[in-house]
C-alpha positions in Angstrom: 19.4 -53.0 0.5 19.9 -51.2 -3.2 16.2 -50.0 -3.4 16.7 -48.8 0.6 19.5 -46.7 -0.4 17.7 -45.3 -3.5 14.8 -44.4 -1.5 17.4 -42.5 1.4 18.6 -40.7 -1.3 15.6 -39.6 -3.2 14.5 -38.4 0.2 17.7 -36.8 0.9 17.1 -34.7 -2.5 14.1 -33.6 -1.2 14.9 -32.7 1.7 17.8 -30.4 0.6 15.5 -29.1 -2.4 12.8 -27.9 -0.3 14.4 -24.3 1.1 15.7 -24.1 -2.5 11.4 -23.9 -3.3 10.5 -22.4 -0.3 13.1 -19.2 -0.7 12.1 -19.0 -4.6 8.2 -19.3 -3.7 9.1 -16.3 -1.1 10.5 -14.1 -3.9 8.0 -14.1 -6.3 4.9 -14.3 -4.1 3.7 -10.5 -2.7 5.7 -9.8 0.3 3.4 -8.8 3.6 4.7 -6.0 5.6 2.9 -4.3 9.1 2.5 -1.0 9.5 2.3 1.6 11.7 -0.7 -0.3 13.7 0.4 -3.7 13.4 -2.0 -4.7 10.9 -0.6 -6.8 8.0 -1.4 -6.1 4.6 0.0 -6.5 1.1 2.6 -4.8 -0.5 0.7 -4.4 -3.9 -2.6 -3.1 -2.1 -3.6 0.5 -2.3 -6.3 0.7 -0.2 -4.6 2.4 2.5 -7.5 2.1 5.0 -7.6 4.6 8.1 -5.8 7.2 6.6 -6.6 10.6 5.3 -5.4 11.2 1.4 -5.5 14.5 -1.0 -6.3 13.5 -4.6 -5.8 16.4 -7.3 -7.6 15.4 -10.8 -8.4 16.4 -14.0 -11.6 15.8 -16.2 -12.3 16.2 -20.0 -14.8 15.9 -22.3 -15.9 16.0 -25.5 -19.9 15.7 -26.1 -22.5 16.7 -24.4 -24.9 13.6 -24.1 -27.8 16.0 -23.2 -28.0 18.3 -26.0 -26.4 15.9 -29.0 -23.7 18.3 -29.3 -19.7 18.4 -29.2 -18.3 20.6 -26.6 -15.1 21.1 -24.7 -14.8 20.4 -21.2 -11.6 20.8 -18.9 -12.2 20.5 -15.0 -9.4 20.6 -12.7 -10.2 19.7 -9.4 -9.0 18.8 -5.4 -10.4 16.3 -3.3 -9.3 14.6 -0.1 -11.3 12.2 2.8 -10.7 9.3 5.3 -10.5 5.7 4.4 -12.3 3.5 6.8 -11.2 -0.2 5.5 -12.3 0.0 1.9 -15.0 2.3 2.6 -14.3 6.4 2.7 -15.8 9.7 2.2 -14.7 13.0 0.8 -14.9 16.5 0.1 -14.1 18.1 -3.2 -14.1 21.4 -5.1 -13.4 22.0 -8.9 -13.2 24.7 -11.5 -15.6 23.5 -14.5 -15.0 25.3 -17.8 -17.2 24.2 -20.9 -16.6 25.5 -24.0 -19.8 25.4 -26.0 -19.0 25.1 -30.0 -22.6 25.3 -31.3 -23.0 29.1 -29.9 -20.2 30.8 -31.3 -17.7 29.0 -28.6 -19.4 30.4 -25.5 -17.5 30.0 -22.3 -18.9 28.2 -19.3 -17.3 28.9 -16.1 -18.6 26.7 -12.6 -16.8 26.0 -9.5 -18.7 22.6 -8.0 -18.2 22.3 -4.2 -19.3 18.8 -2.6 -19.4 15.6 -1.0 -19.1 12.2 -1.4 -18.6 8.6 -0.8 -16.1 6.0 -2.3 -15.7 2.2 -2.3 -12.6 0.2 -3.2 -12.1 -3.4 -4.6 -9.2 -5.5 -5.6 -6.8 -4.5 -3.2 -8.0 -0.9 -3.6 -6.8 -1.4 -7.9 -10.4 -0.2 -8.5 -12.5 2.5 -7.0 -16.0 3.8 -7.4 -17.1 6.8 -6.1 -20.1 8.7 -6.2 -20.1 12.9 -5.3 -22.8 15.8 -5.5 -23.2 19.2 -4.3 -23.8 22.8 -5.4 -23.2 24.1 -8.4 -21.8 28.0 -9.0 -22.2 29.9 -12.1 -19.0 32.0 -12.1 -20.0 34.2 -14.9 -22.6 35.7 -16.6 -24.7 34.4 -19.8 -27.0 36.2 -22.1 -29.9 35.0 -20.1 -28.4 34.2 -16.9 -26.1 36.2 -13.8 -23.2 35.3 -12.2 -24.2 33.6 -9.0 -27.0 31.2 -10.2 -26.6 28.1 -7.9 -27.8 24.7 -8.4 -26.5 21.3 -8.2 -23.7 18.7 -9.8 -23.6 14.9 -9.5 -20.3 12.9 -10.5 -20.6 9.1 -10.4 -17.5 6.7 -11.5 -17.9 3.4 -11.9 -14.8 2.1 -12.6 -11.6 3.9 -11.5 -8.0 2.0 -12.0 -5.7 2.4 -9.6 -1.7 2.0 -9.5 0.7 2.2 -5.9 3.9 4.3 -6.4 5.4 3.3 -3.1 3.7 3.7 -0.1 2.3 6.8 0.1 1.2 7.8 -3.5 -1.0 6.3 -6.2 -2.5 7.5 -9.8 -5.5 6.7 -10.6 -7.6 6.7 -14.3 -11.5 7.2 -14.5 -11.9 5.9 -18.3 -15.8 6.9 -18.4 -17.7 8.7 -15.7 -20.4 10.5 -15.8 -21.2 14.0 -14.8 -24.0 16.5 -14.5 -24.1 19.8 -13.8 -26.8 22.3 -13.6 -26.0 25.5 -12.1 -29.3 27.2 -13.3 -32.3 25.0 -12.7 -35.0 28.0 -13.2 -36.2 29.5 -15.6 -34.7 28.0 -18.8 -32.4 25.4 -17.0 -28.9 24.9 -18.0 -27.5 21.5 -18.0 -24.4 19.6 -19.2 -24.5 15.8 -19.4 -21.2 14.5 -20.1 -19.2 11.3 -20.1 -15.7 12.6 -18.5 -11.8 11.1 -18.6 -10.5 11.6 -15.5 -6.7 11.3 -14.2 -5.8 12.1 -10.6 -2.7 12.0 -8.4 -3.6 10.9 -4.8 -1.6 11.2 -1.4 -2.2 9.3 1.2 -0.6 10.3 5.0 1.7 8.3 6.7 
């Protein structure tokens, strides 16, 4: 009779402990919510999938991986596209300006206009993209005139992303890479740089 009521109430201890676990599991495991579709997804994701988002970034450099040489390279830009799941595409335009320290810190002025595609991994916490399009030399050069066109290619491997709340999200490019060759006749003129990017994305209810 003893070990019957020792076993009634060990089982009774479990019993009441159980919603004790169950409620602290709940708290400290991601909370699922549904949106606007009825689709359940994570808290913590950003990937934000069929929804149409506005990103505005800016890209620096330091060296020119082409030439050997150390420039300076400040590129503000816009971009914005539609998620589909973790797949998207997207438009974007930016203002290139390269300073070039080996020739008496000539100026490079571009505006870049293109397209491109993105994919997005770990709960949309990392992003690679991959954009190209013309190319716009803004300003003459001693050998070249304003309005040369040619081509730029951005590719980022490795974007970090981090939610604030539902509708925003900053993301970090530590090392992409970017061409851009706005004259590709004559004597062609190309930078080749590894770029720091930082952006500020929207995404729309």
């Amino acid at each position: 009779m003893r070990r019957l009521a020792e076993v009634r109430g060990a089982a009774l201890l479990v019993a009441c402990a159980l919603p004790v676990a169950s409620a602290h599991a709940q708290d400290i495991a991601p909370r699922p919510y549904t949106d606007q579709r009825g689709d359940l997804i994570l808290l913590d994701s950003v990937v934000r999938a069929e929804r149409w988002w506005l990103q505005a970034g800016l890209a620096a450099a330091v060296y020119d991986a082409r030439r050997d040489v150390v420039i300076g390279r400040f590129s503000p830009a816009v971009s914005g596209g539609y998620r589909f799941g973790r797949l998207g595409v997207f438009g974007v335009v930016e203002y290139d300006q390269t300073v070039d320290f080996t020739i008496d810190t000539d100026r490079l002025h571009l505006l870049n206009v293109g397209v491109g595609v993105e994919l997005l991994q770990f709960l949309g916490h990392v992003r690679s993209s991959l954009a190209a399009g013309a190319s716009v030399l803004l300003d003459d050069t001693l050998i070249d005139e304003a309005g040369e066109t040619g081509w730029f290619v951005d590719f980022r491997p490795g974007s970090l992303r981090w939610g604030c709340g539902e509708d925003f999200a900053i993301e970090l490019a530590p090392l992409a890479f970017d061409v851009v060759a706005p004259v590709t006749q004559g004597l062609p003129l190309v930078v080749f740089s590894y770029t720091t990017v930082l952006s500020l994305e929207w995404s729309a209810p």
